[in-house]
RONULUM-459498 format. One record per residue: x, y, z of N, C-alpha, C in turn; residue in one letter. Coordinates in steps of 0.1 Angstrom, whole numbers, padded with zeros to 4 digits, always signed. Layout:
% RONULUM-459498
XYZXYZXYZa;...
% end
This chain:
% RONULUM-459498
+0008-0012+0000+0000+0000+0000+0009+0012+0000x;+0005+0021-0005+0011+0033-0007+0004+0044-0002x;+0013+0053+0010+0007+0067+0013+0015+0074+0010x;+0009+0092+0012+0015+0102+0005+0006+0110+0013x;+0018+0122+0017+0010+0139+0024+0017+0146+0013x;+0009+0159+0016+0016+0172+0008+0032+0175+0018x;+0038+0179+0010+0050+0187+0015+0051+0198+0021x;+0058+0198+0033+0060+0211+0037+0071+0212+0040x;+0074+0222+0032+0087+0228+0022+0096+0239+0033x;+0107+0238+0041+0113+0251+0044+0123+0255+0035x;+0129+0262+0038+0139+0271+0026+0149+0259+0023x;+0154+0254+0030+0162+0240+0020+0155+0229+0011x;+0161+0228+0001+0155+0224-0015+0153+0205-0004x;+0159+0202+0006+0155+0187+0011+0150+0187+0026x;+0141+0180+0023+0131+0180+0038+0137+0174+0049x;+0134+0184+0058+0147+0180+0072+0136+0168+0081x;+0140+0157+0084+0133+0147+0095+0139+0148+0106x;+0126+0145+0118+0134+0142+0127+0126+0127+0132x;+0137+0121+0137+0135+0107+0142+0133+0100+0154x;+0129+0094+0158+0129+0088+0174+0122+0077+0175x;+0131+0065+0183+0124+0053+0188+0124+0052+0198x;+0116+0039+0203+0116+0038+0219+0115+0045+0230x;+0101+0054+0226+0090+0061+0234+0089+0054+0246x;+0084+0043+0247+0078+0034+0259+0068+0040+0265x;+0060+0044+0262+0048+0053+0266+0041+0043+0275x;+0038+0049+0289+0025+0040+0295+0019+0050+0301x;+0011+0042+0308-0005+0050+0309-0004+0057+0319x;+0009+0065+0324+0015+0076+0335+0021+0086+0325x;+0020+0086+0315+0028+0093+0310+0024+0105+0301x;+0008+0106+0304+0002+0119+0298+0009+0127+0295x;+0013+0135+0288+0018+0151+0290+0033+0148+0290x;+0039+0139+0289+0053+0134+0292+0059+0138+0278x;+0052+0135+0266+0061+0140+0253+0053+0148+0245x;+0050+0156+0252+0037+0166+0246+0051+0176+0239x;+0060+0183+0251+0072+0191+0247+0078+0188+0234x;+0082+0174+0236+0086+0168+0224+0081+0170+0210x;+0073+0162+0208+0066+0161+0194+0063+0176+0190x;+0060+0190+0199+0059+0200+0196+0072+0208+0190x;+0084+0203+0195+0094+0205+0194+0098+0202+0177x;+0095+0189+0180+0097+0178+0168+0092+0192+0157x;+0079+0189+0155+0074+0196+0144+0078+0217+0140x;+0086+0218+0151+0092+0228+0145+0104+0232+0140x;+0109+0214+0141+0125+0216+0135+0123+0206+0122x;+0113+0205+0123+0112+0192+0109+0101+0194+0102x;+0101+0188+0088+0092+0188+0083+0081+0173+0081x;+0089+0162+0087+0086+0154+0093+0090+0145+0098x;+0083+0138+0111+0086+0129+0122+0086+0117+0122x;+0096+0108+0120+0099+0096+0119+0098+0084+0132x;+0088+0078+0135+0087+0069+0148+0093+0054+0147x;+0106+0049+0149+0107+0041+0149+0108+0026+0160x;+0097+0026+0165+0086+0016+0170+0087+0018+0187x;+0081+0005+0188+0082+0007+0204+0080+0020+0211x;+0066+0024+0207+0059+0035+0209+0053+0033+0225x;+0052+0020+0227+0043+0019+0241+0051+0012+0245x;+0047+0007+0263+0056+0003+0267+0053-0017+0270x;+0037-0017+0267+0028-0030+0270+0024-0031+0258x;+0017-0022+0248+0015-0024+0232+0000-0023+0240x;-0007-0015+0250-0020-0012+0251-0028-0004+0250x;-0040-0004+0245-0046+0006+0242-0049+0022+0245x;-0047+0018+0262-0049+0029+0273-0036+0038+0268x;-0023+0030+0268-0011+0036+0266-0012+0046+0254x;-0016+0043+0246-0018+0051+0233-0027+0057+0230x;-0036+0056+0241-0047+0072+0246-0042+0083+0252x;-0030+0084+0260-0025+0086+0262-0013+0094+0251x;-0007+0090+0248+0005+0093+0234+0002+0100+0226x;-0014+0099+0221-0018+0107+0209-0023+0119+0215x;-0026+0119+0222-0024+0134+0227-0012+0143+0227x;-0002+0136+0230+0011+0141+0232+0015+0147+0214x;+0013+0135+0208+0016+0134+0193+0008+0141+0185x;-0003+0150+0188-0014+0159+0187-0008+0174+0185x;+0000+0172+0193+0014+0188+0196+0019+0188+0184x;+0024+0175+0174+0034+0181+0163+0024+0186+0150x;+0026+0198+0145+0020+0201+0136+0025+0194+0119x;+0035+0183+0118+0042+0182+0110+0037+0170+0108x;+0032+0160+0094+0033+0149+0093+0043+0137+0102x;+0033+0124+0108+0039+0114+0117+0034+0104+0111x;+0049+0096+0108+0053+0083+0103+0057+0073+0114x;+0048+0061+0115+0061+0056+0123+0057+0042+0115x;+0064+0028+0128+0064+0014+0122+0062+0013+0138x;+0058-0005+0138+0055-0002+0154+0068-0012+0158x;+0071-0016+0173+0079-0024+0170+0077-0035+0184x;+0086-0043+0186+0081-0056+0199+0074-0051+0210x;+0075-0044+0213+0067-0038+0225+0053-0034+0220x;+0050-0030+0208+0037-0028+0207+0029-0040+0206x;+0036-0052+0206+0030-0065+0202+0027-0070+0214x;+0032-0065+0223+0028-0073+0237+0015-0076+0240x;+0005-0071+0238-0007-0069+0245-0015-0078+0233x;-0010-0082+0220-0021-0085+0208-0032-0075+0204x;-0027-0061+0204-0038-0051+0202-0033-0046+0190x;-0021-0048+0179-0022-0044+0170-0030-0041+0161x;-0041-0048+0154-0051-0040+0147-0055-0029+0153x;-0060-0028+0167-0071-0018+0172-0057-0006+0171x;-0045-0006+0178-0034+0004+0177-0031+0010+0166x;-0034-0006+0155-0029+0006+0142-0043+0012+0135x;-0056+0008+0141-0066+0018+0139-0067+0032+0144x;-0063+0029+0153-0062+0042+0165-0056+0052+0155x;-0040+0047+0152-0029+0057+0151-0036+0060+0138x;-0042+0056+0126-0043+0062+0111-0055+0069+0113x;-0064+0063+0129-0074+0076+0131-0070+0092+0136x;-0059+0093+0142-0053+0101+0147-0045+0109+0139x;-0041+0102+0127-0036+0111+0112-0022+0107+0117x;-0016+0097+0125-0005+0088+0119-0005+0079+0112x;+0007+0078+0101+0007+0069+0090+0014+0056+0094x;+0008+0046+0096+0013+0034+0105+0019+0025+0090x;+0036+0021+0090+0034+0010+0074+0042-0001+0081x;+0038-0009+0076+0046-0025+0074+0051-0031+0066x;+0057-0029+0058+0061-0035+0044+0052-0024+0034x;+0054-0014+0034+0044-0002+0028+0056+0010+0023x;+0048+0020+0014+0056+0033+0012+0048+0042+0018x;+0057+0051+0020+0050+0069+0022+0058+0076+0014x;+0049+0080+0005+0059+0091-0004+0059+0107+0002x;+0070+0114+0004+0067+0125+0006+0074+0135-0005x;+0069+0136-0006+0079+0149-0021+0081+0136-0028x;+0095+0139-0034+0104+0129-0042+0111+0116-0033x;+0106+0118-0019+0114+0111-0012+0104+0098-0010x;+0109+0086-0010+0100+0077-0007+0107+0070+0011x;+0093+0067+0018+0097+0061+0034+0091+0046+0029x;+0101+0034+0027+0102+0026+0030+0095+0016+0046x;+0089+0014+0050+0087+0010+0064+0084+0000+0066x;+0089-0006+0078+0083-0022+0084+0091-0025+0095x;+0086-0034+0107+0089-0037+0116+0104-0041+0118x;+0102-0052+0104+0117-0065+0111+0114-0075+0114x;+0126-0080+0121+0127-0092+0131+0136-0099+0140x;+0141-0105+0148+0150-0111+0148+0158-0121+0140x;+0170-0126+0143+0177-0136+0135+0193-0137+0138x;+0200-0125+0141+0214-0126+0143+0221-0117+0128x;+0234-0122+0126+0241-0114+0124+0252-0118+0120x;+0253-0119+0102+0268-0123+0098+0265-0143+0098x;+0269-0150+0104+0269-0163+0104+0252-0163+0115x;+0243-0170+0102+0228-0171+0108+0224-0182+0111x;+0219-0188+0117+0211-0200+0116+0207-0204+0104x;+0213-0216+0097+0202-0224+0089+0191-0231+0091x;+0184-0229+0080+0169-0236+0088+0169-0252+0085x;+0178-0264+0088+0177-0273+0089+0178-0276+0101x;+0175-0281+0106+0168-0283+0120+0157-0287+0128x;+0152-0289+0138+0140-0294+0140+0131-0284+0138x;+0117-0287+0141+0106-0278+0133+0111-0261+0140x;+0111-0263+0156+0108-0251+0162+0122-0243+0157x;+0131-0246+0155+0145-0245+0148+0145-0234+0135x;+0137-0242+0123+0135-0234+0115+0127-0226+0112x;+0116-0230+0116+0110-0216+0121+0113-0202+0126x;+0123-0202+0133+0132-0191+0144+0139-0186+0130x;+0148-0197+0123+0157-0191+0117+0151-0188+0098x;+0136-0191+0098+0131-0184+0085+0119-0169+0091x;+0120-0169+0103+0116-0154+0107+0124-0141+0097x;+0137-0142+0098+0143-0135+0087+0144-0133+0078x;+0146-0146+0070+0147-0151+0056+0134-0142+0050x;+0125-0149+0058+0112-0144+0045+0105-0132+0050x;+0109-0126+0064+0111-0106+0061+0115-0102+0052x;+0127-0106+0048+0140-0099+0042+0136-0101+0028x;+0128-0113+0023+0125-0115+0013+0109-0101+0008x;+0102-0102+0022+0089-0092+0020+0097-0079+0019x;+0105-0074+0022+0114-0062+0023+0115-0058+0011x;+0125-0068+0004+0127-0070-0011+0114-0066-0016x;+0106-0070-0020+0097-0067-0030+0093-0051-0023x;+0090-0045-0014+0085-0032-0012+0094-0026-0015x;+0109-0026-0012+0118-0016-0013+0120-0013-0033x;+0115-0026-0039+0117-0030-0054+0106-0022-0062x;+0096-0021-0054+0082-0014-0059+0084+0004-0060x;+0094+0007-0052+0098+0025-0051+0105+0032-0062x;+0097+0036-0068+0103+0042-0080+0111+0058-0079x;+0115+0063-0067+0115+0070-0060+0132+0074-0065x;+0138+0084-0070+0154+0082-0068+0158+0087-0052x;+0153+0083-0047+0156+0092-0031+0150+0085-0020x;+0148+0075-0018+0148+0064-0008+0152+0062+0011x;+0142+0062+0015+0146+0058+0032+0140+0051+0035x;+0151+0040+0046+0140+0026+0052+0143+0030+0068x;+0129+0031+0070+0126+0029+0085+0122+0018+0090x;+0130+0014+0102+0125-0002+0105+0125+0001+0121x;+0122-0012+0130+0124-0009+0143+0136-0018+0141x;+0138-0035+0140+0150-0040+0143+0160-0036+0136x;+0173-0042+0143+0186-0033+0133+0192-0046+0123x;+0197-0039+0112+0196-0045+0098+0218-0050+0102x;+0222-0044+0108+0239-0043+0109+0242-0047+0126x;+0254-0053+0129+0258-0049+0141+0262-0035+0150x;+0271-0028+0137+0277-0016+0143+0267-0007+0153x;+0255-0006+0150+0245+0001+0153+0238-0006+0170x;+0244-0018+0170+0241-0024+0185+0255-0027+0192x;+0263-0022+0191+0272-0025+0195+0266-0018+0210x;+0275-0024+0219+0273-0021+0237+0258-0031+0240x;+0252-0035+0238+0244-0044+0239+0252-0057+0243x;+0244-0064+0250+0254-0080+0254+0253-0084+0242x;+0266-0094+0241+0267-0097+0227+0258-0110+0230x;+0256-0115+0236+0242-0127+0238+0226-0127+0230x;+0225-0114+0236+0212-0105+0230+0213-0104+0220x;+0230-0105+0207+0227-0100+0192+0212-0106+0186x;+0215-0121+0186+0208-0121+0181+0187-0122+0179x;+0181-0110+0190+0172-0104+0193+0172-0093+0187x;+0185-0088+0186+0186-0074+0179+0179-0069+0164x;+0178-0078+0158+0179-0078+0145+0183-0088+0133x;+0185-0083+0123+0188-0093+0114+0201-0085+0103x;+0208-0097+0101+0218-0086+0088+0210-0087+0071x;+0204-0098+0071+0196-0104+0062+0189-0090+0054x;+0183-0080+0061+0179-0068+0058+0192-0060+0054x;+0204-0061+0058+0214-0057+0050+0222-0059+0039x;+0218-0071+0036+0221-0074+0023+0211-0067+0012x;+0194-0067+0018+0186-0060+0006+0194-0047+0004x;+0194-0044+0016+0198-0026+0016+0208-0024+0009x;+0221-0031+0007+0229-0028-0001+0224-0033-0015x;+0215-0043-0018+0211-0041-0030+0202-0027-0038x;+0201-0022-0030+0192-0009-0037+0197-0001-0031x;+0209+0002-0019+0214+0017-0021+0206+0021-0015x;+0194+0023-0010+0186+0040-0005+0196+0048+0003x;+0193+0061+0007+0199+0074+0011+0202+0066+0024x;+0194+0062+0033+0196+0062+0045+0190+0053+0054x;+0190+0048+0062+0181+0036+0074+0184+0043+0083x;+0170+0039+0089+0167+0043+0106+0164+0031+0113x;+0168+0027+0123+0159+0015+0133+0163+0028+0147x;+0157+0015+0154+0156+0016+0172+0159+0003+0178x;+0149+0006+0187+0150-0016+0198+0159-0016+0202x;+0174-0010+0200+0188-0016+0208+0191-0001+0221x;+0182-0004+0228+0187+0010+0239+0201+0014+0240x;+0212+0000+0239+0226+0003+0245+0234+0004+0233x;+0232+0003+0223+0238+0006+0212+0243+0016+0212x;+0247+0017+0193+0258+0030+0190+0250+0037+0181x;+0251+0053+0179+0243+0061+0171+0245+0055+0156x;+0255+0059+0153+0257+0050+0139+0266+0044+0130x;+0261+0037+0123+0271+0027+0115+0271+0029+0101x;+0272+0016+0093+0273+0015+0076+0271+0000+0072x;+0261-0004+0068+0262-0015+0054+0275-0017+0053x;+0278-0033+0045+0292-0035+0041+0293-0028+0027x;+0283-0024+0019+0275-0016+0013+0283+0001+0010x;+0284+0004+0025+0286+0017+0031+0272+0027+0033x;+0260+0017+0033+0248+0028+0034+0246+0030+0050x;+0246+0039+0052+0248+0050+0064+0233+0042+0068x;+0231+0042+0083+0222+0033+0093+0228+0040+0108x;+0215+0045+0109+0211+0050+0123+0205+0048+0136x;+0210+0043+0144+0202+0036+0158+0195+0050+0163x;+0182+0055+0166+0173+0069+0167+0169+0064+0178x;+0171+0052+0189+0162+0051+0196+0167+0059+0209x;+0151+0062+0217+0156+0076+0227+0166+0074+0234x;+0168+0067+0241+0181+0061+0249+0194+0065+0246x;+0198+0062+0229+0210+0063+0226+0212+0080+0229x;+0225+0085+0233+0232+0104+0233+0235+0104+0223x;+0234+0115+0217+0232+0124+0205+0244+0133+0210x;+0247+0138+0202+0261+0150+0201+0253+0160+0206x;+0245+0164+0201+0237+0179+0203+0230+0180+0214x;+0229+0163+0221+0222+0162+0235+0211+0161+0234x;+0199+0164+0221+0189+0161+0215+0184+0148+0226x;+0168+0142+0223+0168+0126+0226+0163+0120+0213x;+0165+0127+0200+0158+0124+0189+0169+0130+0181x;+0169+0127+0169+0178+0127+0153+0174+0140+0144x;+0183+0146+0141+0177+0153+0127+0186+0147+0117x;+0176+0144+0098+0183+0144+0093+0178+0156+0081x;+0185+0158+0069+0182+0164+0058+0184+0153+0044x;+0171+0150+0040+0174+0142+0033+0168+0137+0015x;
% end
């Protein structure tokens, strides 16, 4: 599926985003990122959520949030990511958020301008040397979680006719970007499997979240620039969110 908003254009010929994961919103947290997202939308011309918006994936929680996310006057993108799964409320969440005039995608585009947002969750899988899926049932199953993401990736990122490309994901597609994380946990983190698409098509740029202790950023073996945005990680500017121009 394909979405699209109008553009809002500041004096630079490329639209500036700003990014952030790992909100963890719960149902104490009224008014907690109201500053924020107001903030947000006056330094950007749009806001990139990369997942793990709640902190249970519950309803109340995101009664909550959209109020806060009500403050940005700037188009909101996000993806959701493991924490919103907790509860099994995703349909009703991602009704909520597209009632609320966030553009929720999963294997989806958002076109803005000339720029196309790539979006989808992820998954786990590891990193570099993966599991093969020969193995007992529960075995490959774990280790075709990846495979056939990475394969549904493919075809969405294949569909963007777009010369100007960004993938927003919540899991991370590289190690560099989780590094400080136990290396036990890699493989929770993400998948590299998504980095091999990514260097097949080049886009401008990746965003995930999910790894709190990670590093701000890395590269594809590729060299495509990949961003860990989630709130936790320090920012040079001391920000708790990303700008890019892109």
């Amino acid at each position: 599926m394909l979405w699209q908003a109008a553009l809002h254009v500041r004096a630079s010929p490329m639209p500036r985003i700003a990014a952030i994961g790992d909100l963890h919103a719960t149902t104490t947290d009224a008014g907690r990122f109201a500053p924020l997202f107001a903030e947000m939308g006056r330094e950007a011309d749009l806001v990139l959520l990369a997942g793990d918006l709640l902190d249970l994936g519950q309803s109340a929680e995101l009664e909550a949030l959209l109020a806060d996310i009500a403050e940005c006057d700037m188009p909101v993108v996000c993806v959701l990511g493991n924490h919103d799964y907790y509860s099994g409320e995703v349909p009703a969440l991602t009704q909520s958020l597209r009632a609320a005039g966030v553009t929720v995608l999963e294997h989806e585009i958002f076109h803005f301008g000339d720029l196309d947002i790539i979006g989808f969750k992820g998954t786990v899988g590891g990193f570099n040397r993966m599991l093969a899926p020969i193995a007992e049932t529960e075995v490959v199953a774990f280790a075709n979680l990846s495979k056939l993401d990475a394969e549904r990736f493919e075809r969405t990122i294949s569909s963007s006719t777009s010369a100007r490309r960004l993938v927003l994901m919540h899991h991370a597609p590289i190690v560099d970007t989780i590094v400080g994380e136990a290396v036990e946990e890699y493989v929770f983190m993400g998948s590299s499997r998504y980095a091999e698409v990514i260097d097949r098509h080049m886009p401008d740029l990746v965003i995930h979240g999910h790894s709190h202790f990670g590093t701000l950023e890395g590269r594809t073996p590729g060299g495509v620039r990949v961003f860990n945005v989630a709130m936790q990680i320090p920012r040079p500017d001391g920000r708790i969110y990303s700008l890019f121009d892109v």
